[in-house]
C-alpha positions as CSV (number, residue, x, y, z in Angstrom):
1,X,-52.2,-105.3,67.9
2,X,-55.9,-104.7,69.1
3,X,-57.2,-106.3,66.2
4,X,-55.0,-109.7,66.7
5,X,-55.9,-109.5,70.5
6,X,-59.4,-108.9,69.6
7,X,-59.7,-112.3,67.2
8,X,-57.4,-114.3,69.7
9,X,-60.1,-113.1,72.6
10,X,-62.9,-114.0,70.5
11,X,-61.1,-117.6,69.7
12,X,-60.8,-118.3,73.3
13,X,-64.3,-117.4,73.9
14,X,-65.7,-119.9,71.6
15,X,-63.2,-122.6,73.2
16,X,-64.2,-122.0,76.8
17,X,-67.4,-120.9,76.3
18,X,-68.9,-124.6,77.6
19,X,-66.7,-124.3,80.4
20,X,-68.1,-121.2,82.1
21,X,-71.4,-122.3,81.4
22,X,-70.9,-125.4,83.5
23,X,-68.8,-124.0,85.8
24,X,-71.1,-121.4,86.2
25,X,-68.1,-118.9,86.0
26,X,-69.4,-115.0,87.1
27,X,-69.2,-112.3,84.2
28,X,-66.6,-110.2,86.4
29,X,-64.5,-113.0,87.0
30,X,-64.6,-114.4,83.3
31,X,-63.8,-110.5,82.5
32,X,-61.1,-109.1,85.0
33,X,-59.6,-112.3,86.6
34,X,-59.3,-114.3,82.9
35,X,-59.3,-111.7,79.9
36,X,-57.5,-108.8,81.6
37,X,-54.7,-110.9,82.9
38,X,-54.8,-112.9,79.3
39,X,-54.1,-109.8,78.0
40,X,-50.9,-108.9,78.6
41,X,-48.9,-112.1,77.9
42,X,-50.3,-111.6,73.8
43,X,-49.3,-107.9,74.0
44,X,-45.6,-108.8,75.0
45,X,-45.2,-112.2,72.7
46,X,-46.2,-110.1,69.8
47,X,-44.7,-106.4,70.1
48,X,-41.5,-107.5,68.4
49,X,-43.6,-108.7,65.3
50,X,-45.6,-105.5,65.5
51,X,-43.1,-103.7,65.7
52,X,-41.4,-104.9,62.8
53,X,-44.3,-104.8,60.7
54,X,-44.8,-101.4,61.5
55,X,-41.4,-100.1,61.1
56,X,-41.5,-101.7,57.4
57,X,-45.1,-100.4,56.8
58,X,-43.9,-97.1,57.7
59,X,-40.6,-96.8,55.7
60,X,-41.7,-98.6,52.8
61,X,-44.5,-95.6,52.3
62,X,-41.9,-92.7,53.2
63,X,-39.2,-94.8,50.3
64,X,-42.3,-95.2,48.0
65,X,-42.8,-91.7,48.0
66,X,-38.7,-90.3,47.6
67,X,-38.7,-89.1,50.8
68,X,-36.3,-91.3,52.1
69,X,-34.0,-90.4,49.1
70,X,-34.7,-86.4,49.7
71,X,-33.8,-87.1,53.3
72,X,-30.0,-88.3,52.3
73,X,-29.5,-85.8,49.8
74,X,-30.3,-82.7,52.1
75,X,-26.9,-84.0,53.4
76,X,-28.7,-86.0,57.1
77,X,-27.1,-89.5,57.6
78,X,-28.5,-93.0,56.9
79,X,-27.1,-93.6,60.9
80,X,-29.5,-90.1,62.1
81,X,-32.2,-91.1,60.0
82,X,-32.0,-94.4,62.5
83,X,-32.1,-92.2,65.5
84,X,-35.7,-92.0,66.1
85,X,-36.3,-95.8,65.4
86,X,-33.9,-96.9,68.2
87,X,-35.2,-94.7,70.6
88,X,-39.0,-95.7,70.2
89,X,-37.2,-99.2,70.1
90,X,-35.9,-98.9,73.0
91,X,-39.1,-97.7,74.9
92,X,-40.8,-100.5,73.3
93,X,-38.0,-103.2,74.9
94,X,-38.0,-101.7,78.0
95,X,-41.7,-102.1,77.8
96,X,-41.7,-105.4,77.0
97,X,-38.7,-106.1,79.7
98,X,-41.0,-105.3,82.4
99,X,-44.2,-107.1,81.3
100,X,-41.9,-110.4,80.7
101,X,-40.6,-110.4,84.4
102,X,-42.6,-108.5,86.6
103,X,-46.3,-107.5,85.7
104,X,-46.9,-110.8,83.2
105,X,-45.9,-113.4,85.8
106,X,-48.4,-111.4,88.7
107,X,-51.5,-111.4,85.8
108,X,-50.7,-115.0,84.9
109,X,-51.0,-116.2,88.8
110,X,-54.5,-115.1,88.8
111,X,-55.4,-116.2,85.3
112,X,-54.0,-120.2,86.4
113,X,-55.9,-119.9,89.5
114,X,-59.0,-118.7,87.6
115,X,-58.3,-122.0,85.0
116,X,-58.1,-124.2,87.8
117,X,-61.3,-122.9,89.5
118,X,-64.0,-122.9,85.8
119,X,-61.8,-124.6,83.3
120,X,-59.3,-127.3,84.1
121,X,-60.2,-130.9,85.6
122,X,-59.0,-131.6,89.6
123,X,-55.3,-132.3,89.3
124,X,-54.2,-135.8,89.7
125,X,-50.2,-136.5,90.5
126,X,-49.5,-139.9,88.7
127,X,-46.0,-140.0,89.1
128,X,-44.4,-143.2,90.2
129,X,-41.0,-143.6,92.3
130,X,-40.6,-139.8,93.3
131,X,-36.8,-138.7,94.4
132,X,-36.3,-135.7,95.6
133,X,-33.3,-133.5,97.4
134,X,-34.8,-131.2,99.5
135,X,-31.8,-130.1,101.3
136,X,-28.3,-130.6,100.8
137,X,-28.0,-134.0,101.9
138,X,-31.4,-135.0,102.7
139,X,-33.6,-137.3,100.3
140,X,-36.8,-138.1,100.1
141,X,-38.5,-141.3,97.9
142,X,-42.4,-141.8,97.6
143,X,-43.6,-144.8,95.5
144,X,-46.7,-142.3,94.7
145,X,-48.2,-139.6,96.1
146,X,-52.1,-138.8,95.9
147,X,-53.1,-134.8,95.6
148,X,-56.2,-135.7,96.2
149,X,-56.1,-137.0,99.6
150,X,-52.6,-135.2,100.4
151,X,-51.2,-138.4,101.2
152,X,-48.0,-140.4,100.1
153,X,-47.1,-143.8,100.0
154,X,-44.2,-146.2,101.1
155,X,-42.0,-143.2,102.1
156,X,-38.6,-142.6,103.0
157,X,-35.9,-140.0,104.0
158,X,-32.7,-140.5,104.0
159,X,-29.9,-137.7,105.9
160,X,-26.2,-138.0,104.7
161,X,-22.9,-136.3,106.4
162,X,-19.7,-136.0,104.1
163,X,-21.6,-139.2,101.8
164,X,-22.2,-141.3,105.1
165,X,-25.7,-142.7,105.7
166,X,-26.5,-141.4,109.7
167,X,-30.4,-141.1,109.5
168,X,-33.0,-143.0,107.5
169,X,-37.3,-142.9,108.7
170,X,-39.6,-145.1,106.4
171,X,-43.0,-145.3,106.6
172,X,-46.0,-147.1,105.1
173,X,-47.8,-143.1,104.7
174,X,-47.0,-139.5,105.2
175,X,-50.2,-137.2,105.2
176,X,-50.6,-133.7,105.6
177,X,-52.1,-132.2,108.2
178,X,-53.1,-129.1,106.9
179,X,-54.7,-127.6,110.3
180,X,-52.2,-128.2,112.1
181,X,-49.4,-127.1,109.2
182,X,-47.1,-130.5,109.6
183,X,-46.8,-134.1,108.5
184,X,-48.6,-137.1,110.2
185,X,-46.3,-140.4,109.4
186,X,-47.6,-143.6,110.3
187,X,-46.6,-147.1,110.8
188,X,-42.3,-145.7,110.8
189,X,-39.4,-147.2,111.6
190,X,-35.8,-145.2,112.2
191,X,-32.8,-146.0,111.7
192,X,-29.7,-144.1,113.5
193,X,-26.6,-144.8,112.7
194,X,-23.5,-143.2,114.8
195,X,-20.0,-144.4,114.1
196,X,-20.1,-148.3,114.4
197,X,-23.1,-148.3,117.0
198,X,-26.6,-148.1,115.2
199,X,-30.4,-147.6,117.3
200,X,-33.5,-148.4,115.4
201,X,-37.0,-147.3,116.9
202,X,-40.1,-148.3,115.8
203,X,-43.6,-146.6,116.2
204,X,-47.2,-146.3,115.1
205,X,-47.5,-142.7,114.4
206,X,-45.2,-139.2,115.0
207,X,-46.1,-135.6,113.6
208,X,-43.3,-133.8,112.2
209,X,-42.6,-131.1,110.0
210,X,-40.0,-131.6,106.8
211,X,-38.2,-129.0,104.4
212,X,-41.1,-129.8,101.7
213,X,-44.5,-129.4,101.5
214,X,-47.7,-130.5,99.7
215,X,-46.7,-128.0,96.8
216,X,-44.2,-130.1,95.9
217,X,-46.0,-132.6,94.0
218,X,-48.9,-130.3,93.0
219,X,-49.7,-129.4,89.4
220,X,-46.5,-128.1,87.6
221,X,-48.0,-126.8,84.7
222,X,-47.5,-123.0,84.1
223,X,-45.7,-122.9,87.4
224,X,-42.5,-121.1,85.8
225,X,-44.8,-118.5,84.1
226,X,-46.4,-117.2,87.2
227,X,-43.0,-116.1,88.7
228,X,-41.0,-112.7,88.6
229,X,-37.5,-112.4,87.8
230,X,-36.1,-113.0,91.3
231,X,-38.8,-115.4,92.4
232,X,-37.7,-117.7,89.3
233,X,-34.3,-117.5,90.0
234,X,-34.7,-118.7,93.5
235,X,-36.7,-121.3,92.1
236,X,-34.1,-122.0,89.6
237,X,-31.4,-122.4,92.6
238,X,-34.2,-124.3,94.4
239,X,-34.5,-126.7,91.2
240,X,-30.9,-127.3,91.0
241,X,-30.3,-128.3,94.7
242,X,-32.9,-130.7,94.5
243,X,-31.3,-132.6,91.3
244,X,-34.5,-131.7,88.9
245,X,-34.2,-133.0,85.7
246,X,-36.3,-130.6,84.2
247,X,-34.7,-127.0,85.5
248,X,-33.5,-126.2,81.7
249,X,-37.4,-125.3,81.0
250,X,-36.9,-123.1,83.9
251,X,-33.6,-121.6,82.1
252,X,-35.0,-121.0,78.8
253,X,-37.9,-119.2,80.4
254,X,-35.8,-116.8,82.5
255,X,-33.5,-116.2,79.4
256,X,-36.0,-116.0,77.0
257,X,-37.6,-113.0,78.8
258,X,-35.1,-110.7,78.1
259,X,-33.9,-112.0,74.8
260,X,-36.9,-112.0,73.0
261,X,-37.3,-107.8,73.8
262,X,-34.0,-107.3,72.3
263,X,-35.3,-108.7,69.7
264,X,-37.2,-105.4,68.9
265,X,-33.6,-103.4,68.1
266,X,-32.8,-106.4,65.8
267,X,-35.9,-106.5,63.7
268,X,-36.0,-102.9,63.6
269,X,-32.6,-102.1,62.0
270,X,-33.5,-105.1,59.5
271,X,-36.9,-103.6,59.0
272,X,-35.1,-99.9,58.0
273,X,-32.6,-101.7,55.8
274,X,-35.0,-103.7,54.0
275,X,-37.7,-101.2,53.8
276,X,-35.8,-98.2,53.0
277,X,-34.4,-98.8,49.4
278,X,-37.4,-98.3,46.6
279,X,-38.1,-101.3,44.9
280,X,-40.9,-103.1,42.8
281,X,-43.3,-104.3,44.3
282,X,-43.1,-101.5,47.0
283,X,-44.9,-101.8,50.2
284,X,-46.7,-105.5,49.0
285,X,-42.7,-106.7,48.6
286,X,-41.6,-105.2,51.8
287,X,-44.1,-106.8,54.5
288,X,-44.4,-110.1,52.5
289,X,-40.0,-110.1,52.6
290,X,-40.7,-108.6,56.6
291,X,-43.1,-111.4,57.5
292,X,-40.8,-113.9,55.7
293,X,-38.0,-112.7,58.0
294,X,-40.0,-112.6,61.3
295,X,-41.5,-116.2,60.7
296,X,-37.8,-117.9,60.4
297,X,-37.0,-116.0,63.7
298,X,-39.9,-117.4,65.4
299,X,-38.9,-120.9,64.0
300,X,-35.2,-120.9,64.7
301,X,-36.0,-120.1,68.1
302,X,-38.0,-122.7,68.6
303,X,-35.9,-125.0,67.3
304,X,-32.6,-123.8,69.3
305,X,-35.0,-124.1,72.5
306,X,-36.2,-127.6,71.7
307,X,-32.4,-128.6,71.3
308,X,-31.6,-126.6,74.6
309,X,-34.8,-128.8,76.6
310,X,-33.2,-131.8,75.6
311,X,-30.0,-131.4,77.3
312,X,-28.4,-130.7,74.1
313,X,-27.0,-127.3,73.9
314,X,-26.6,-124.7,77.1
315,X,-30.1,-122.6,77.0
316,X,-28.5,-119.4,77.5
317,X,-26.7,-120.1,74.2
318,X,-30.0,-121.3,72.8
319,X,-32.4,-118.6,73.6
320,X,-29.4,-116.2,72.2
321,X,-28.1,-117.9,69.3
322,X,-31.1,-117.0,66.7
323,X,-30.5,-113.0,68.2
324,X,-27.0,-113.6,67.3
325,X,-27.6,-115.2,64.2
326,X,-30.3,-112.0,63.1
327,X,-27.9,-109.3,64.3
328,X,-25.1,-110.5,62.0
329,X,-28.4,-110.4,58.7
330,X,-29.6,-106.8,60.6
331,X,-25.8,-105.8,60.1
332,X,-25.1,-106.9,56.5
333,X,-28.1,-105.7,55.8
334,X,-27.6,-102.2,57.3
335,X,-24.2,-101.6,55.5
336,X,-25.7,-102.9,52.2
337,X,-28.7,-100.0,53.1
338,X,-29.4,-97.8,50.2
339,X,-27.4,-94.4,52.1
């Protein structure tokens, strides 16, 4: 695990290195904002693999050498010899359970912020036609909106009761005062509508606050990552009242981060079954058939995640489907175990 972190640091070095020379990025910044907080995310997305490479490392060498064999025939059971596997297994998914949704999301906040400070270009919103639901009820529509100048254009928002129109502002801008903490709309006109009588007024400018701010139509990238368990499930809730069309990211993320740990009990008990039956070959066999295995985990669950992104299948059912599909292998394999 040090060694992989080790080259992947030194990779990333040799990418960004132009980038914190221009930037003029300070050593303790590039060291404990960036590299400490890059850390941990590598750590987490590879202990699974680690692990199972180390489980079959270590009972290839034990079978190798009879000693599984000598175990068994003192008269201990293939299920105690499993004991102390499942139990470091389980530290290691507990582990890896709090990284994903508590301590990972905190290190990647500062990491972001440190990319957008030395490393990424200013971000520019080029979306066109934005709708949004920021309330139950209430929508907004912005032809564009600049992040640059915290200003949108040609904007409207629209209030509904029971699916009735009753309140509609537009606007030629809507800027943000950010001294002040509210919204500076200029050039509006209002539209009130109650029962069959209906009051427009018109107006050159009014400051008023909304339930949305500048954030809104910020940069999105990495935004799920830099949230804890309940923070993204607000967020999720948040994403959902507002009609996104993108909040199944959000869901694979959020499932992803406690599927993958359990992942470690899988690949462990297929790891013992493989690894514990002599073979030819011995330990060479084992970790080539090991890395074999882990590499068609990785790529099913990409694949099942790709399907769930595009609205194809649910992404709880995604994220869990290749830990389903493995558990039924880490079973036959387990009662097919040399015993």
């Amino acid at each position: 695990m040090a060694l992989i972190i080790l080259i992947v640091v030194v990779f990333d070095i040799s990418e960004k290195l132009d980038d914190f020379l221009a930037k003029e990025a300070p050593l303790k910044a590039i060291v404990f904002d960036y590299y400490f907080n890059f850390i941990p995310y590598f750590v987490s997305l590879f202990s699974p693999l680690f692990t199972f490479i180390a489980v079959i490392l270590f009972t290839s060498k034990m079978a190798t050498r009879t000693e599984i064999v000598a175990i068994l025939s003192s008269g201990v059971s293939y299920n105690r010899i499993l004991v102390p596997y499942m139990l470091s297994a389980t530290v290691i998914a507990i582990l890896s359970l709090y990284l994903n949704n508590f301590l990972i999301p905190h290190a990647t906040k500062q990491r972001i912020a440190f990319e957008d400070r030395y490393i990424r270009d200013q971000f520019y919103n080029r979306d066109r036609n934005i709708h949004k639901q920021i309330s139950p009820g209430n929508y907004i529509y912005l032809e564009r909106y600049a992040t640059e100048e915290n200003t949108g254009y040609r904007f409207s928002i629209e209030e509904f009761n029971k699916g009735t129109l009753y309140y509609k502002l537009m606007s030629e801008t809507i800027k943000w005062d950010s001294t002040k903490g509210h919204w500076v709309i200029n050039n509006y006109f209002i539209r009130t509508i109650n029962n069959s009588e209906e009051y427009i007024r018109k107006g050159a400018r009014i400051d008023t606050t909304f339930a949305f701010t500048p954030k809104e139509f910020g940069r999105k990238d990495n935004t799920v990552e830099t949230m804890d368990y309940s923070e993204l499930n607000s967020y999720i809730d948040s994403e959902r009242l507002k009609g996104s069309d993108n909040i199944e990211a959000s869901q694979i993320a959020m499932y992803g981060r406690s599927a993958f740990p359990f992942a470690t009990f899988i690949l462990t008990l297929i790891g013992v079954s493989i690894a514990s039956r002599k073979i030819r070959g011995g330990i060479g066999m084992h970790i080539g058939l090991g890395i074999l295995i882990s590499f068609s985990y990785i790529m099913l669950m990409q694949v099942s995640t790709t399907f769930a992104a595009g609205g194809l299948v649910s992404p709880l059912i995604a994220v869990w489907v290749p830990n389903l599909l493995f558990s039924i292998l880490a079973w036959y394999l387990l009662k097919n175990a040399q015993k």
